[in-house]
N, C-alpha and C positions, 0 to 999 in steps of 0.2 A: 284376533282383533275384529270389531266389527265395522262395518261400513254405514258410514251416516251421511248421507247425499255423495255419495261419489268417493269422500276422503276418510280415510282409517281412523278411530280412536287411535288412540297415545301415541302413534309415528305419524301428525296428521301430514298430509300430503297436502301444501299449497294449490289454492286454485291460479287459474290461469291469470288475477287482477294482482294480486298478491307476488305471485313469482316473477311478474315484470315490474313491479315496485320493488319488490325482491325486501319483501318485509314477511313478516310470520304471518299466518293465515290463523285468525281466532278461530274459536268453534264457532260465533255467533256473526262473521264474519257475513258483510252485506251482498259480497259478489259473489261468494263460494256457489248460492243453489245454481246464477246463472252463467257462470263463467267455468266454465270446468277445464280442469288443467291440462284435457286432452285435447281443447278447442284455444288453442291461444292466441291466436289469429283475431277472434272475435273481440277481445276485449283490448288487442293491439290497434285495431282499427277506432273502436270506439274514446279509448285512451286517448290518441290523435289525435281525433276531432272534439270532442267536448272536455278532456282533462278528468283522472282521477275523480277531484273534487267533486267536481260539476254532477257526475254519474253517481255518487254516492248523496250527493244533497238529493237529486232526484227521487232516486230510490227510497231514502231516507221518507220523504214527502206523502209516498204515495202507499197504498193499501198495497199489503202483501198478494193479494190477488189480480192485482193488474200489473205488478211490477215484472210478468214474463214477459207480457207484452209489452210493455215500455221497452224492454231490453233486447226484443226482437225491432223494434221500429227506430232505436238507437241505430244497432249493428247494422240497417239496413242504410237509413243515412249517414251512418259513419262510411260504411263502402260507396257508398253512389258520390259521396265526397272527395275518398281518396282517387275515384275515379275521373270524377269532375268537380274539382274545387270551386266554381267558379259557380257553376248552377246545380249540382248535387241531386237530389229527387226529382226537383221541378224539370232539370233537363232530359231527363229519363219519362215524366211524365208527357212533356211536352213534344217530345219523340214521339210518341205510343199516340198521341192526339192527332198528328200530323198524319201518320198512317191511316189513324181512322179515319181521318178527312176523305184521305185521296182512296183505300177501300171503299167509303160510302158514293164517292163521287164512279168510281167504274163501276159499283152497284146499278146507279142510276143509270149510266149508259145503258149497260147489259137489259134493265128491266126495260129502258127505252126499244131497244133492240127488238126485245120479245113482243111489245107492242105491236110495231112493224110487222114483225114478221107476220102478226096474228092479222091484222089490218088486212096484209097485203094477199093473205090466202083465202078471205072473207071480204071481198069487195063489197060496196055498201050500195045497193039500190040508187041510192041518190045522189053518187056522186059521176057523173058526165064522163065521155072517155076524154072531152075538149077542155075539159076543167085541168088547172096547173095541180098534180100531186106529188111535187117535189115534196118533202118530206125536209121540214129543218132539224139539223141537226143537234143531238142534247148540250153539243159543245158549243155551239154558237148560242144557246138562254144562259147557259150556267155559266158564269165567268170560270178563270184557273184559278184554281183552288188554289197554288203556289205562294200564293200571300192568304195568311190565316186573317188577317182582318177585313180580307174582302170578301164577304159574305152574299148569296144570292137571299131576294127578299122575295116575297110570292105578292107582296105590291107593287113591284116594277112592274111596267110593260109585260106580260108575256106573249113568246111569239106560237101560233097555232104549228101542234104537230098533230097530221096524219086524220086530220080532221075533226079531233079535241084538243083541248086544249089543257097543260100538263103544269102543273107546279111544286114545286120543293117543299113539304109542309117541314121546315128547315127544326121546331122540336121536335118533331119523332124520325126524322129523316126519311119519310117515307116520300110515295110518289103517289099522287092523288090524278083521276082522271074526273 
């Protein structure tokens, strides 16, 4: 017998969409290339969340060459679903965003940091021993990050560090002197 995507000529062996509908698997069968019977997991979750139907009108729709990828970005929102029903991708996305926040924001500390330190081993001609060189800190310009909506803007007020003056260029995340 030969092997035609995965399943036998004439004993054909059900794909994984097929055996949990528990219906005969044609040869020309829509799920068979992406649902294979040794992955049944994949097409349990996606079953769940969009229904039979819904996956096969999809599929149906779209060009045989994008339909792996449809079927990977299904399976993936069908699991971040079963995961979290309620916010699915976006909660996983939203996650991953909130990291980067507060990675970008210890960023900025740390490069603040290295400032100073670079400041402080390179005293500058011009600045007086009588002159005030507290140093403000990057936590007191940047608000807490803790609320995504509250955003530092490089038009507020900014307060002088180290005897430049330092801003958020808040699209590229960088730190401008």
């Amino acid at each position: 017998m030969k092997e035609v995507s995965g399943r036998k000529q004439g004993g054909v062996s059900p794909c994984a969409a097929c055996k949990l509908l528990r219906r005969r698997c044609a040869h020309d069968c829509v799920f068979a290339p992406y649902f294979p019977a040794d992955e049944p997991h994949k097409f349990a979750s996606v079953h769940k969340v969009f229904g039979a139907s819904n996956v096969n009108k999809m599929l149906q729709e779209l060009p045989e060459q994008q339909r792996s990828d449809a079927v990977s970005s299904m399976v993936y929102e069908a699991n971040a679903r079963v995961r979290d029903p309620v916010y699915g991708c976006v909660g996983a996305i939203s996650s991953l965003q909130q990291q980067i926040d507060a990675l970008q924001a210890q960023l900025a500390i740390a490069q603040a940091e290295v400032v100073h330190m670079k400041i402080n081993n390179f005293p500058s001609a011009s600045s007086s021993p009588s002159e005030n060189t507290s140093p403000v800190s990057v936590k007191q310009i940047m608000p807490n990050n803790n609320n995504s909506q509250h955003h530092y803007h490089p038009h507020q007020t900014t307060k002088s560090l180290f005897t430049i003056d330092m801003v958020v260029d808040q699209a590229n995340s960088l730190w401008s002197c």
